[in-house]
N, C-alpha and C positions, 0 to 999 in steps of 0.2 A: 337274649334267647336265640339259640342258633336255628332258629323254624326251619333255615330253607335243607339244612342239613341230612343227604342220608348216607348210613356206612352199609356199602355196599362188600366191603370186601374187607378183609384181616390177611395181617401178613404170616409167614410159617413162626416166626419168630415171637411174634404178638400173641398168637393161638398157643403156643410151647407155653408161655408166662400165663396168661391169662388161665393155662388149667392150674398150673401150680397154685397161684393166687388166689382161683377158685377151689382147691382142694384145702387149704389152709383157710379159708374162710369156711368153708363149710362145717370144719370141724368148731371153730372157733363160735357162729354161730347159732350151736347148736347149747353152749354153756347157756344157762341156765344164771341171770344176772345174781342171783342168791348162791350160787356154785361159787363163784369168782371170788369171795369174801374168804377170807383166812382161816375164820373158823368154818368153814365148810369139811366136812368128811370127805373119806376116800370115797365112802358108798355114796354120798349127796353129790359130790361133784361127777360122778360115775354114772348118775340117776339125771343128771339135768342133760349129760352129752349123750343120754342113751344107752350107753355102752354096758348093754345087758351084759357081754363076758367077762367084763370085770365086776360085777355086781355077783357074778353067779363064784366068780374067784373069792373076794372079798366074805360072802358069807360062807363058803366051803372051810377057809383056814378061823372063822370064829368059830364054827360048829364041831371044829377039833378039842380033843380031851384038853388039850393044855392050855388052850386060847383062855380069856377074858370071854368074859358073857357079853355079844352083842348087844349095843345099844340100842334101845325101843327104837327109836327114831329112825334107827338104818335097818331094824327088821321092818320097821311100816315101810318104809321106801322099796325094798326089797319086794317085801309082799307085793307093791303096787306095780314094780318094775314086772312081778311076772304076772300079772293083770292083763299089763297091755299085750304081753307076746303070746298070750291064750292060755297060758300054763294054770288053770283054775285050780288041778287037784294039788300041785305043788304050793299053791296058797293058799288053799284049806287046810293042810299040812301044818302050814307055820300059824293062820288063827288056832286052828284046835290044840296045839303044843304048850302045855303051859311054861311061862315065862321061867328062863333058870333066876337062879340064888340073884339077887341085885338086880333085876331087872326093872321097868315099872312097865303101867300098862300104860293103853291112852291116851293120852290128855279126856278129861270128859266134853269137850268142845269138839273132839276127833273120833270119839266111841262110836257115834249110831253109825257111823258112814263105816268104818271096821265091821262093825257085825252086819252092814248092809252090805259089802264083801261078802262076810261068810254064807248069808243066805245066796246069795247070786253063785257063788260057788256050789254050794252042795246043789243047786240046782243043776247046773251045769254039768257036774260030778252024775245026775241021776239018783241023787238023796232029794226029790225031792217031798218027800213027807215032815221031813227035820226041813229040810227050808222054809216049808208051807209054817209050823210050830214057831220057827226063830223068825221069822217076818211078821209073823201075829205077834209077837211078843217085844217086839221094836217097835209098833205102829204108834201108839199113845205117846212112848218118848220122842218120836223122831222129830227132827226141826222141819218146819216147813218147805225147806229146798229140795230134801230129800222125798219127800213124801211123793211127788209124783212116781219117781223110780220105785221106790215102795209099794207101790197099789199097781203099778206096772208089774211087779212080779208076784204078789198076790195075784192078780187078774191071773195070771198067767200057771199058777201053781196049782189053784182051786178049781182052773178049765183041765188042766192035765191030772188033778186028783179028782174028777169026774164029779165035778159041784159046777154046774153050769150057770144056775141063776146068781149064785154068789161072784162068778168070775165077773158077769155084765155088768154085778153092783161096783166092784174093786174097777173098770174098767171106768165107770161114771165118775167113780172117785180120781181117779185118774185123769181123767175129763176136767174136772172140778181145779185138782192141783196143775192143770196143765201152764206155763212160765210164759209160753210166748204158740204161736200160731202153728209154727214148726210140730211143739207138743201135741196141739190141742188136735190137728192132723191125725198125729198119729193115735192119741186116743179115740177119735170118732173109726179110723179104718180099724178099728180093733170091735169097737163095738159095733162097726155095719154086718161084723162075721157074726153077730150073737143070733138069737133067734127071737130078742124081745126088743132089738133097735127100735125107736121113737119114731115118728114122723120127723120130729123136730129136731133130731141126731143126726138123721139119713141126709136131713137139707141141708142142717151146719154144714156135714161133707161133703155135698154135691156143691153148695156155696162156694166153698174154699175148694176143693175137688172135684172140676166140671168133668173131666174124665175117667172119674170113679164109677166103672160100671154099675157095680150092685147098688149106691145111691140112685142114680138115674135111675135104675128098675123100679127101684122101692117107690120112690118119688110120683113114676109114671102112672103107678098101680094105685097109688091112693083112688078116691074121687075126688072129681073137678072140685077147688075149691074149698076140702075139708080140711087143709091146711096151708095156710097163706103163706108160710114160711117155705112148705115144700114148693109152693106155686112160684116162689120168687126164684128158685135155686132152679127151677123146670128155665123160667124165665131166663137166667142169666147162662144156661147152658144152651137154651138157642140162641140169643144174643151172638156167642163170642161164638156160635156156627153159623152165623148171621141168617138166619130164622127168624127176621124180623117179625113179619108177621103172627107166628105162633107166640115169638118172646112177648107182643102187644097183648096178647092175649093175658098169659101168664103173669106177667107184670101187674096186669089191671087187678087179677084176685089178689096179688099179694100188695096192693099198696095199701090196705087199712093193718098190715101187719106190724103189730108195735117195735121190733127190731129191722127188719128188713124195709118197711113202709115209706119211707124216703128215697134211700136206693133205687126200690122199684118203680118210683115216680120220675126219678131222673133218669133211668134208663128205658121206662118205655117211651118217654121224650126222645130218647138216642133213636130209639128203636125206629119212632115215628119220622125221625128227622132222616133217618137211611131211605125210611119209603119215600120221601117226599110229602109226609104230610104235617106241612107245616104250620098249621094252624094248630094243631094238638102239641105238636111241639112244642111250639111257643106257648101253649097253655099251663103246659105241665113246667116246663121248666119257669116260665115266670112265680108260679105258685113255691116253686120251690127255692127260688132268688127271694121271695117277702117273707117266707114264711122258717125258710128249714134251718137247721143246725149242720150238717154233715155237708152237707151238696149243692151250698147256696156260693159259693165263689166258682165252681166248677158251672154253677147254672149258668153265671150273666156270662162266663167265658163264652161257651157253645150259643148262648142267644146271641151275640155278634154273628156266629154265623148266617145268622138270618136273615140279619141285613143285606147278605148280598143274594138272598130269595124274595127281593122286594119285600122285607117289612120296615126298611128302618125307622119309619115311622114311629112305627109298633113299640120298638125296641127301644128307643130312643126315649119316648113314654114311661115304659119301664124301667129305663136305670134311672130316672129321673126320681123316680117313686122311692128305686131302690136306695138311692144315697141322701133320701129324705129323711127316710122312715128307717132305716139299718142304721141307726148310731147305734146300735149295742153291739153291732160288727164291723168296725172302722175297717179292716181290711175290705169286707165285703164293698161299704159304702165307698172305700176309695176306688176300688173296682169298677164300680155303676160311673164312678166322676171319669175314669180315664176311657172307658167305653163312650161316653159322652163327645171326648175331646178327640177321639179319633172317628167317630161317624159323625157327630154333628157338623153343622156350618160355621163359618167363621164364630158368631154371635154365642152359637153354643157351648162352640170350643173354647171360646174365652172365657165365657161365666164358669163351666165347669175347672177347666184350669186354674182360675182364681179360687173355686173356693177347695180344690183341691190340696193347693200350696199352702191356702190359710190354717184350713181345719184338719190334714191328716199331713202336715209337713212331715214327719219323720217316717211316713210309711216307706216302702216299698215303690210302694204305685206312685207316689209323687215322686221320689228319685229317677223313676223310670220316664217320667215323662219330662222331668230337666235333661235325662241322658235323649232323649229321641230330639226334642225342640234343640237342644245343642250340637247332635250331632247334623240335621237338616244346618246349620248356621256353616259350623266346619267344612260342610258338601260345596256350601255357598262363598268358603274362603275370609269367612269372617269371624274372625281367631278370635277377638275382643269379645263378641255377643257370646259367643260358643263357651269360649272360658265362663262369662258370668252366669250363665245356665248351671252349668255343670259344677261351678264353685256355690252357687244357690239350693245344688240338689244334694250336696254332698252334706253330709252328719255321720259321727259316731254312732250313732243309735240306729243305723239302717239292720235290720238283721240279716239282709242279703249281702255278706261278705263278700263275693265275686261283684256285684253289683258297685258296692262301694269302692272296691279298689279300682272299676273299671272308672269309675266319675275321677279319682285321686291323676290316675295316669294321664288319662286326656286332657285333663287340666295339666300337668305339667307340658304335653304338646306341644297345649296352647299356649302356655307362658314360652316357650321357646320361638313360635313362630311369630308374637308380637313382639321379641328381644327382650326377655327376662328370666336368663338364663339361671340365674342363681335363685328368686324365687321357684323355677323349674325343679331347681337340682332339691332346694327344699322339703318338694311335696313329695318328690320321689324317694326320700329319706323317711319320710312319713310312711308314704307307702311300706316301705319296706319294715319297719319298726310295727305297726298296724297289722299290715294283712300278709305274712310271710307263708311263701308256699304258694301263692296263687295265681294264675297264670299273668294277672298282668304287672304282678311283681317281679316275675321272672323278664318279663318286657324291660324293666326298669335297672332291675338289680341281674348280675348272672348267677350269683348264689340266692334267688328270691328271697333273701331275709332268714334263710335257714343259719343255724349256727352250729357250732360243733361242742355244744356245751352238753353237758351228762344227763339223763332223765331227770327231770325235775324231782326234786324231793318231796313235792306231795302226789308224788305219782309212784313213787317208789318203794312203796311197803307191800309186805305181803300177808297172810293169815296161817294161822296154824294148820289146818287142811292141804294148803299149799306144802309146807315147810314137811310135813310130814306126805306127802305125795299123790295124795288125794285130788287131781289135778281137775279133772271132770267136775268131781263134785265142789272141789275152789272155783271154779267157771259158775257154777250156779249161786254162789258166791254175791257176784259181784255188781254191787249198786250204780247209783249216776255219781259217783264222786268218782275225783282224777285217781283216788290209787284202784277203787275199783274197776274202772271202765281201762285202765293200764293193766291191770292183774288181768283180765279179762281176755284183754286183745292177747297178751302177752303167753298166755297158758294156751287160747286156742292158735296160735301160731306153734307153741310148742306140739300141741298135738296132732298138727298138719290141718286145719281148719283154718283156712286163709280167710275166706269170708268174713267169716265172724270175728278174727281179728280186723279187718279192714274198716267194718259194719260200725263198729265202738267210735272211729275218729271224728266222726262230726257230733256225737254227743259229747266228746272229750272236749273238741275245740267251746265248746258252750262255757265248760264248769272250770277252764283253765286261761292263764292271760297265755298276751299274743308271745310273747318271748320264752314261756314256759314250752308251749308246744310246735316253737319253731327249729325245738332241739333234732338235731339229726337222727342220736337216738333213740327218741322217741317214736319218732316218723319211721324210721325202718320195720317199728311192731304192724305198722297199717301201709305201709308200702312193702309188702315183702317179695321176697323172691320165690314166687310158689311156681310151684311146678318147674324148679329151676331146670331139671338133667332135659327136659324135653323142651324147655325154651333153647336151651343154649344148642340141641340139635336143631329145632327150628332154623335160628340164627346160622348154623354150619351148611345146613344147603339150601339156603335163601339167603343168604348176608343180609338179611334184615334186621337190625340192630336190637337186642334184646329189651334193651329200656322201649323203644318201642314199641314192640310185640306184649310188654308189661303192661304200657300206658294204654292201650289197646284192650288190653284185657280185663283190665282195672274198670276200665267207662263199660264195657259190655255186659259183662258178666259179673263184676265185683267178684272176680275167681273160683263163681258156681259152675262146677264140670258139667251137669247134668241141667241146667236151668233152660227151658225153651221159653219164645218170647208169644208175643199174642199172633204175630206175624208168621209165625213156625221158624223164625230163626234159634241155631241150638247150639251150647257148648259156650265153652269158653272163651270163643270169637266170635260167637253169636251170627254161625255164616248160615245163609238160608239151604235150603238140601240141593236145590238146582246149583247154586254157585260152588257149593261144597262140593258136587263130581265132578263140576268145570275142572275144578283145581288137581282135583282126584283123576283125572285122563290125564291132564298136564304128565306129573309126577308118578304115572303108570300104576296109582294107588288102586285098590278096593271103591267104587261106589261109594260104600257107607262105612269108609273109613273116617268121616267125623265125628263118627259117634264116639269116638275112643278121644280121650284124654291127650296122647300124641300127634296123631290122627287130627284133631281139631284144631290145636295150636298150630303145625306143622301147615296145612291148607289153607290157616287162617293169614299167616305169616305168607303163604307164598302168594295169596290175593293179592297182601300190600304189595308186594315185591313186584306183581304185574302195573299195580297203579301207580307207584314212583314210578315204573319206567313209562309210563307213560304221561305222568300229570309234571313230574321231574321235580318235586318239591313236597315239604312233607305237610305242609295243610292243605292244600289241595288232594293231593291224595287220597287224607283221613277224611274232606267231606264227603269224595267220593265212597271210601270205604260204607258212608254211612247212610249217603243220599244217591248213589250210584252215577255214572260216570257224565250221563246225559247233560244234567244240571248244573253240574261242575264246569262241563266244556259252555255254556251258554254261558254261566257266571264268569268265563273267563276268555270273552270273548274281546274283548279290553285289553291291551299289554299293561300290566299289573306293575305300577312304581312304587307301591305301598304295599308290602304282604300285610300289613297289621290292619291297613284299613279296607284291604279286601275281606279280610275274614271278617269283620265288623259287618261288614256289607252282604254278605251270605245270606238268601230269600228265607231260606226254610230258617224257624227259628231253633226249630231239634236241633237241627245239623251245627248250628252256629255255637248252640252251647255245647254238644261234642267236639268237635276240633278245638274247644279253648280247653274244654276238661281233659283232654287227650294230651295235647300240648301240654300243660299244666303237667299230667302226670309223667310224661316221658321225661321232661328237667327233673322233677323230684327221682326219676330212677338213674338219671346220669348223674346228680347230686350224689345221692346216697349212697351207689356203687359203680365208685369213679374205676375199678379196677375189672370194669366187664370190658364186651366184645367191642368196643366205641372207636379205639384208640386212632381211627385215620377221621374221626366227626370233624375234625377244625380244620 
């Protein structure tokens, strides 16, 4: 891995090539892998590259007197291509035309989602009386993925044809069908506008929506107490305003709440623990480490911290309890054993260690604590003890990936510095073949295990909805199987939805072997080039390396333009608003120039740009980037003979798993698109 690596500059000649390269690529990936097939149409391949003017050409010369009758397939494609460009009345046009001589309709697998066009259209169009009639009339057959968009424009038809109580019911149904959190969002802010919202509606969204005005209101106007749910959602939005105080309050009504009643027990412990009052802290969270389901591994977490408010005692007690009595949560219990083994005394530390290794060997927690006792050995220079730690802690069945590959590498190290170079070379083979793609494979290997082998064949199928252009509604589609969760990624990359392509990869890597998804082409559906034209300006006045600015943006933001964090950092480089006009006076920008898509990248890239030049290396940099600069120059007050085992050695442990995830992803972007802005990296 070339860590210390950064491209500061591009030559005229390199910038000349690199557009062309990128102009031919862009077009290239914009096909549609079902396009590229022989029997693909003019209009299908036309429809996956976008290229709305040839789609608009291709049906102009069927629609002539002398043509053949368009084929179904390429009027739905059609139909759909003018969906996306807004053109509704010109696709209500071709649903309401009846089909000529030889056509067919359909498929009936692909009908509802058709006539759930024509309704969205005549809506749109200003029919909506005939939509409100043709969406009532679709509701009984529809499939269940569609239903929530269905009751979405119901809601929406029956509030505009002046039936208000009816739109609030279509609004709950809504509610009801909602797929994932995103939805259910948006169904509650649709129903906070009604005039009959719930108590227990108003909470959901002020729950999930702490800065949803009209929630708050509603919420605040109850009475004290006549709703526990509201009380919790009152509670968690002084919380994150840090309102300790009032959040204790609010909390305390809402912990007998049978959904919320846990959470609010763990966080007026948080609550307590901000004030200093650590007696209830500890109360509430031990009850919730013996007792709970949601918040009992995040409990014994934060009850370490107590131990350094004088209880270790206390504490100690308790996870003793905890890893007695929690065998129906091995995780949780090896939890309690490894909290043991780092507050307790030698005597303690041993017996929980042993029965750590014994009774939860293949967890998590026991790997972690062969990686810690091994790497104290390594610190100490004694390669033999360290190898057998880390060869003791290592298993297949770790579910922490990154975890296991890190035990794989340092044991090869260590076979190195005792002179066992070829069992070394072994394990690093293993590595590579195992855990491909991640960052300490890339340590090992400089293509980390990646290959350049085709999408796997059980990833590679698509569905009628698909094929026929209904691409949105193929995305609703798609289950936890590899062609699902590929269809998935692969349609919302086509619709500019980087996120949620990126979002599907660690559920993929579950349902998939290690060599199936260490395909290149696979991985460019969850590594993509988003927001390409304004990285590569980024990169033109910053010479900050686009793979960079990628890997960058990938750990921050997972490529949400709009996502702020708990800290008020926002955008897609996730800069906070003070550092963001730092950067913005630099570059003679607007103040609140980060709020924009460009704007953010571009500020966020010129950050890095100031901490290469001054950290002069690219992990150092990225912890600065992430832990600010202070802690970086202390951690590097040492002259640094090992970048791998500095980063290892990094206090914060946020920071330490950012710079490897960073790292990790910037090879996977110089991997994947050997042909960007790099060309002076080696």
């Amino acid at each position: 891995m070339t860590i210390l690596n950064i491209s500061t500059k591009t030559t005229k000649t390199t910038k000349t090539r690199a557009i062309l390269i990128l102009a031919v690529f862009l077009v290239l990936s914009l096909i549609h892998p079902a396009a590229a097939a022989d029997d693909g149409s003019d209009m299908k391949m036309a429809f996956w590259r976008r290229d709305w003017d040839s789609m608009d050409a291709i049906y102009r010369a069927a629609a002539s007197a002398d043509a053949a009758p368009i084929a179904s397939r390429d009027r739905s494609l059609y139909l759909n291509a003018l969906w996306f460009q807004g053109r509704y009345a010109d696709g209500v046009t071709i649903l309401e035309r009846a089909p000529k001589s030889g056509d067919t309709d359909f498929p009936p697998e692909v009908r509802p989602y058709a006539q759930m066009l024509l309704v969205l259209g005549q809506e749109r169009t200003g029919r909506k009386s005939e939509a409100y009639e043709n969406a009532w009339a679709l509701w009984n057959d529809a499939p269940a993925p569609l239903r929530y968009y269905l009751a979405f424009a119901l809601a929406r038809l029956s509030r505009d044809l002046s039936m208000p109580d009816e739109s609030a019911e279509w609004f709950r149904r809504m509610l009801e069908f909602a797929p994932d959190k995103k939805r259910r969002l948006q169904a509650l802010s649709q129903l906070i506008e009604t005039p009959d919202v719930s108590a227990g509606e108003a909470a959901a969204l002020l729950a999930d929506s702490p800065s949803n005005a009209k929630a708050l209101a509603f919420c605040a106007a109850l009475p004290r107490g006549s709703s526990t749910a509201a009380e919790y959602a009152l509670g968690w939005n002084d919380y994150i305003n840090k309102k300790y105080e009032s959040a204790m309050y609010h909390f305390e009504l809402a912990s007998k709440d049978v959904v919320y009643g846990e959470a609010a027990r763990y966080y007026h412990a948080y609550a307590a623990y901000r004030e200093k009052k650590n007696a209830l802290a500890f109360a509430l969270w031990s009850g919730t480490a013996l007792s709970g389901d949601e918040f009992p591994q995040r409990s014994v977490q934060r009850l370490t911290t107590l131990a350094g408010r004088g209880m270790t005692k206390d504490v100690l007690g308790l996870f003793r309890k905890v890893s007695e009595t929690r065998l129906d949560y091995p995780d949780l219990a090896a939890d309690a054993l490894v909290g043991l083994i780092r507050l307790g005394d030698a005597n303690t530390a041993s017996e929980a260690r042993e029965l750590l290794y014994s009774k939860f060997a293949a967890t998590n927690q026991a790997a972690t604590a062969r990686w810690e006792s091994g790497w104290k050995k390594w610190k100490a220079k004694d390669y033999n003890a360290a190898y057998k730690e880390w060869s003791n802690g290592f298993s297949r069945g770790i579910k922490n990936r990154e975890l296991a590959a890190r035990l794989l590498y340092w044991q090869s190290r260590a076979l190195q510095k005792i002179g066992s170079p070829v069992a070394a070379e072994t394990l690093k083979s293993n590595l590579t073949e195992w855990y491909p793609a991640e960052y300490y494979t890339f340590l090992a290997n400089p293509r980390g295990g990646v290959t350049s082998a085709d999408v796997p064949v059980s990833c590679d199928m698509g569905s009628a909805l698909e094929d026929w252009g209904f691409v949105t509604y193929a995305r609703l589609e798609s289950e936890m199987t590899p062609s699902g969760l590929y269809r998935s990624a692969r349609l919302a990359l086509w619709e500019g939805d980087y996120s949620s392509a990126a979002r599907s990869f660690g559920a993929l890597q579950r349902v998939i072997s290690a060599d199936e998804y260490a395909s290149a082409a696979l991985l460019r559906y969850f590594f993509p080039k988003a927001f390409e034209r304004e990285v590569t300006e980024a990169h033109r006045q910053t010479g900050v390396e686009s793979a960079i600015i990628w890997g960058v943006m990938r750990q921050e933001s997972l490529y949400e333009p709009d996502v702020t964090s708990s800290a008020g950092a926002y955008g897609l480089m996730q800069l906070m608003p003070a550092t963001a006009r730092e950067e913005a006076k630099k570059l003679e920008m607007e103040p609140d120039s980060y709020k924009t898509t460009s704007g953010n990248i571009l500020l966020g890239a010129n950050h890095l740009a100031g901490l290469f030049a001054r950290f002069k290396d690219v992990p150092r940099s990225l912890a600065a980037y992430n832990a600010g600069g202070t802690p970086v120059t202390k951690w590097s007050a040492k002259p640094i003979s090992d970048m791998e085992e500095w980063v290892e050695d990094i206090a914060y442990t946020e920071t330490r798993g950012y710079v490897k995830a960073v790292l990790r992803n910037i090879e996977v972007y110089r991997l994947l698109y050997p042909q960007s802005d790099k060309s002076d990296k080696d």
